[in-house]
N, C-alpha and C positions, 0 to 999 in steps of 0.2 A: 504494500500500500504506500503511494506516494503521500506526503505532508498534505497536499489538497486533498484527497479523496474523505470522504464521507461512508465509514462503516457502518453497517446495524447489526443488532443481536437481540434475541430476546432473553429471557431469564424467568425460571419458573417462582420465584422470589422476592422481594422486598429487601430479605437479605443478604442476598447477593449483590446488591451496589451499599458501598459505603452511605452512612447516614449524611455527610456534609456535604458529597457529591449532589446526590439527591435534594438535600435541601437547596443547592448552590442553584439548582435549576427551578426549584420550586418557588423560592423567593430569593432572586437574585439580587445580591448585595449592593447598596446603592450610599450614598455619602448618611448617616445617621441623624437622626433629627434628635431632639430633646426627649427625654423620657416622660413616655404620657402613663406608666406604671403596668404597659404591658409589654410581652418578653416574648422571643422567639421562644419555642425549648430549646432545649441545652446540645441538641446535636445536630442544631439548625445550622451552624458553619455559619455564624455571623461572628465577625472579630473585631478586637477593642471593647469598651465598658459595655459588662452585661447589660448593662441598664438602657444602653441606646438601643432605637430600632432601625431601620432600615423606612427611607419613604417607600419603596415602594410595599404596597399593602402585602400583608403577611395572612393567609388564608391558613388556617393548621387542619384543617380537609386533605388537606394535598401536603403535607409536612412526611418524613418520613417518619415520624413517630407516631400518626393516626394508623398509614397504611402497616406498618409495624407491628401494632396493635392487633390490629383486624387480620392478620394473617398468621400471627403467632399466636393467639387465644382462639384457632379454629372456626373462627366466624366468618372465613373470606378465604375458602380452602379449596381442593380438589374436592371434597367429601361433602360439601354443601354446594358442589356447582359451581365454586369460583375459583377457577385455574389458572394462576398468573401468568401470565406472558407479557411483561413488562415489555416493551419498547428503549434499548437505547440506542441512539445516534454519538460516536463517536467520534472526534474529529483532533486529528494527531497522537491515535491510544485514548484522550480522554476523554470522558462522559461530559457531552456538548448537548444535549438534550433525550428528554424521555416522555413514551408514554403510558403514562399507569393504564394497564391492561388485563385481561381476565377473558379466559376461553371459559363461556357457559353452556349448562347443559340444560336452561332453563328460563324463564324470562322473570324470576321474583327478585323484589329486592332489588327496581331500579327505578322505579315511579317516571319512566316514560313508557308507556304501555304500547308494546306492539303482539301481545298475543292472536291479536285477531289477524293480524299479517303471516301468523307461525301458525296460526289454524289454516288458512286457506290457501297455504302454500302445500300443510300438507294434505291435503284436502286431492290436492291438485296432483300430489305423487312426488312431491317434492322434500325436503330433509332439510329443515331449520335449525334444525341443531345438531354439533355446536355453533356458536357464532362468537363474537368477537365484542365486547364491551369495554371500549373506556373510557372509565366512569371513577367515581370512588364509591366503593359498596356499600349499598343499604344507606346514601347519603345524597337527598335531593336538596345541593347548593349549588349554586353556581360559581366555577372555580376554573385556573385554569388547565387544559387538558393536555396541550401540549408544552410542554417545560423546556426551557431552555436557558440555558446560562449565560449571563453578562461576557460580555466579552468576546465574543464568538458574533459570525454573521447570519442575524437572524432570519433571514431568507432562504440560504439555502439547509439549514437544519430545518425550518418549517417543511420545506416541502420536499425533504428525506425523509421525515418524520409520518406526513402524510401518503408519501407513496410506500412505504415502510408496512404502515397500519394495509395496503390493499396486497403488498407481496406476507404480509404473515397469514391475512383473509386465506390466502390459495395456501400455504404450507400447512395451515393447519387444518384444510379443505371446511374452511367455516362459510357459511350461509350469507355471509351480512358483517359488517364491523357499523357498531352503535357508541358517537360520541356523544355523548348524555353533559347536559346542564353547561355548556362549553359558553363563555362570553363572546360576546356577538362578534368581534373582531374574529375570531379563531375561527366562528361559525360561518361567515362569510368567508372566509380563506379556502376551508375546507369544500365548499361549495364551486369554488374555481378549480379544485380540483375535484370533481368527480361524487361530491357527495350530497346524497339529496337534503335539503331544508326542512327540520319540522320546528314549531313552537308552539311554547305552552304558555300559563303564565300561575304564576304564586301571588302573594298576598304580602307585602314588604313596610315597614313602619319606617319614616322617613324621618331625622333632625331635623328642625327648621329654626338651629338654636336654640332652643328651649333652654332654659338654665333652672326649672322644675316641673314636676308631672303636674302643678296648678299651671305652668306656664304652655304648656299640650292641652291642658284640657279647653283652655283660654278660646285657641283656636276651632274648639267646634261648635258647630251650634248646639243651641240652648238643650233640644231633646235628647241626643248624646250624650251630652255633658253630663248632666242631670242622671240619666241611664246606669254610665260609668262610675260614677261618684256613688249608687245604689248599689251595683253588685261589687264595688270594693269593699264596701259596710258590711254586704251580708257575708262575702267568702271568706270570713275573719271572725263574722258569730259564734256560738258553740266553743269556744276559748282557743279557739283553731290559731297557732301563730305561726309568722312566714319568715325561714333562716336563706340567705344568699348565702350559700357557700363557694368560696375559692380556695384557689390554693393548701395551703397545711392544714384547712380546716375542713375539709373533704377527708373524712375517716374512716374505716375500713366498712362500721357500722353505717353507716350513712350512704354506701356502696350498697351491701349489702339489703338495706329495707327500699331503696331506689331500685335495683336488681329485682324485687318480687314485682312493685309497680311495674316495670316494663313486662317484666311474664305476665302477669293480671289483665293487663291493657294489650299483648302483642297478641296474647291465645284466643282473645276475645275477637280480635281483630283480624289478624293475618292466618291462625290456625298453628302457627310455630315462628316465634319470634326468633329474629335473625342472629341477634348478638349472644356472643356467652357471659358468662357471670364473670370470667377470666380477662375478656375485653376494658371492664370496668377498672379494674384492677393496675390491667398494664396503662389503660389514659392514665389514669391516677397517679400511678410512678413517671410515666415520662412528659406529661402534658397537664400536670396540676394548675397550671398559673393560665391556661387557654381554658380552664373550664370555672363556667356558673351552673352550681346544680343549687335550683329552688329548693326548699323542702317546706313543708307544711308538718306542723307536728299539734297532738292535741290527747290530752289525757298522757303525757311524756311519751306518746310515740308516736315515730312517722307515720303519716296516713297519706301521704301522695307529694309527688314531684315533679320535676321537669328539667332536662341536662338540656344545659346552652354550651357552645363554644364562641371563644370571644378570640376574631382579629383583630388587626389593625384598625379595622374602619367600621365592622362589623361585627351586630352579634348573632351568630346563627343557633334559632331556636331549632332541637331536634326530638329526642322523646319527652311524654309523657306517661305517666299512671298513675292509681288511686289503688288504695286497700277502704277507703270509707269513702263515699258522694255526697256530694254540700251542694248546695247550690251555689254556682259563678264560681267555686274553688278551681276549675281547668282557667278558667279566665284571669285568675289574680296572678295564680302560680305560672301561666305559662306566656301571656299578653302582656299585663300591667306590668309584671316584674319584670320583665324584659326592659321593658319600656324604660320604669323606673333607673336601671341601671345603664342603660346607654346612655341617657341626658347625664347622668354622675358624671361617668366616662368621658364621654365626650363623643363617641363614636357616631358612626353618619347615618348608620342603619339599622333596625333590627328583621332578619331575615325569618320569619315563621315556618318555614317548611312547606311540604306539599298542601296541597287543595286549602277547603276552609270559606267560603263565600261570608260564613258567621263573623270572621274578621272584619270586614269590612268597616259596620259599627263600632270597633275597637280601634278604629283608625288609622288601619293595613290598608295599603292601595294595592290594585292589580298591577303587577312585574310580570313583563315577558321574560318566555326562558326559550333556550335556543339549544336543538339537537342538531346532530348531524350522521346521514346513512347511510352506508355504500353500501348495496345490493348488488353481487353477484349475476344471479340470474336475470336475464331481460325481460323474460316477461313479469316480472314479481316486482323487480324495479320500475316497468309501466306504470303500474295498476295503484304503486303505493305512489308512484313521481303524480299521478294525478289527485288521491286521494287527500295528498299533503297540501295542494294550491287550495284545495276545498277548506281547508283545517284551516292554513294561515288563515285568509282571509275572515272565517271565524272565528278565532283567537282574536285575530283584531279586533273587530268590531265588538266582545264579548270586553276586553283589557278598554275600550273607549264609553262603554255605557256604564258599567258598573264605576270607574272610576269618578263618570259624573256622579253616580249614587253616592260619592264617600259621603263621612258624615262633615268634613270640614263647616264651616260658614263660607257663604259665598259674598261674593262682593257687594258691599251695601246692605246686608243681612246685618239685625241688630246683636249684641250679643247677648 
């Protein structure tokens, strides 16, 4: 290999590439700003004072210590369907870009739903799986998918990376490669090469400076306002109290009665929840300081919660559960305290997770989300290339009305 050329490999692992590498690509080091009192973790490959961050935004989705997690506590394995085939592009021996990847034998656990495309393909006599996912597992954020490191020329690792992602499609004779929750620059990229467009949208809490949650509520109108001031009263009734825990204060106990809530609420829900007990464990030790987990306690034990992950700019809300139901307690625990803590912070967003229209009134606006598909077969590629012009344009129009519906004050509305 000459100094120019552009290698790729895949890797059935996470840990198979060094943690600083991986990070180097995932939040690529930029001159440090002031400490706003959040931290990469500790094997993020950021250097000089712990305490500075890096401007460019720090997602820990995509950190090697999440994927780390998720693959060493068996929750993102061969044996549950998620078989790594990382992605890296190399350029002169070194790890110059990656993308986090996963040969499935199944479509759960990615909250962009294409089963009905894996039904009628095989319908058809056709063989959907495996296919190719990347994504970060059992985690609908928006992040980025294709990583690549400062200092290197971002053009032609981008599109090694995406032609990469369509020669591993044929080696691993997979169906499809599905770039899930990709921001839009990437998704547009991807698109000029070769991959088909879909979008969704979520439900996003937005700063608009606020310097308290009387100063959020300021901006809605009167019946909202009024609303939300009601069910914070009541989710706190019955002597029900609400702990934010970070860092060292996240205890093995506090794991553990959070652990049953996601079992209570996952069996209920999905029929077999994703994560293991062991997943909690390893965030815990290597990503204490990127997590807010709510907890609600009453009668001296926990009765229900909700794990946030906190970046740079954002904080992304992800599960909930309950062992007792209150009424508005999902609302305090997993909306308001968000809320509450991002104005503290400072941070610009708070991201709720999939679906949810009930947000709205809580005063989450609709946020497009942006996939991307390369479909092998031509005819299955047709059938979805047009399915998907029908979608967008309903997305749109769906992300344009309900946003009119927020509950804000409009212009000239009294308060």
């Amino acid at each position: 290999m000459t100094s120019s050329e552009i290698s790729l490999e895949a890797v059935s692992s996470v840990s198979q590439i060094q943690a600083d590498q991986w990070d180097t690509c995932a939040t690529p080091s930029t001159d440090p700003g002031p400490d706003n009192g959040l931290h990469p973790p500790a094997s993020s490959g950021f250097t000089g004072n712990s305490c500075c961050r890096s401007t460019t935004e720090y997602n820990p989705f995509v950190s090697h210590a999440f994927f780390a997690a998720l693959e060493a506590s068996g929750s993102a394995c061969a044996r549950t369907g998620w078989a790594a085939r990382h992605l890296i592009a190399r350029l002169d021996g070194a790890i110059a870009g990656i993308v986090p990847c996963y040969l499935k034998s199944h479509s759960q656990g990615e909250y962009v739903f294409d089963r009905g495309w894996a039904d009628a393909y095989e319908r058809a006599g056709g063989r959907y799986y495996p296919k190719l996912q990347a994504s970060v597992p059992f985690t609908p954020a928006t992040g980025p998918r294709l990583l690549i490191r400062d200092g290197v020329d971002t053009e032609p690792i981008r599109g090694a990376l995406a032609a990469g992602l369509v020669a591993l499609c044929d080696a691993t004779e997979a169906s499809s490669v599905h770039v899930t929750f990709a921001p839009e620059q990437e998704w547009k990229f991807l698109a000029e090469n070769g991959f088909l467009q879909r979008t969704d949208q979520q439900f996003h809490w937005h700063n608009e400076g606020y310097g308290t949650f009387e100063d959020f509520l300021g901006s809605l109108n009167s019946r909202h306002r009024k609303a939300i001031r009601r069910e914070r009263r009541e989710a706190v009734a019955d002597g029900i109290t609400i702990h934010a825990l970070t860092g060292g204060d996240i205890t093995e106990d506090a794991w553990d009665a959070f652990f049953d809530f996601y079992m209570e609420t996952g069996s209920r829900k999905w029929g077999r929840p994703y994560l293991t007990r062991a997943f909690f464990s390893l965030v815990g030790e290597s990503m204490a300081r990127d997590v807010l987990l709510v907890m609600a306690r009453r009668n001296g034990r926990w009765i229900a919660g909700a794990i946030n992950f906190i970046g740079s700019d954002a904080l992304f809300g992800r599960n909930w559960g309950a062992v007792e139901h209150h009424p508005f307690l999902h609302f305090e625990v997993c909306y308001y305290q968000a809320i509450d803590f991002a104005i503290r912070r400072g941070l610009k967003r708070v991201e709720a997770g999939a679906q949810g229209e009930h947000k709205i009134a809580r005063g989450y606006l609709p946020q497009t989300t942006y996939s991307a598909h390369y479909i092998v077969d031509p005819g299955l590629r047709r059938a979805v290339r047009e399915y998907l012009g029908r979608e967008r344009r309903y997305v749109a129009e769906a992300v344009r009305e309900l946003t009119d519906a927020g509950p804000f004050r409009k212009t000239g509305e009294p308060s």
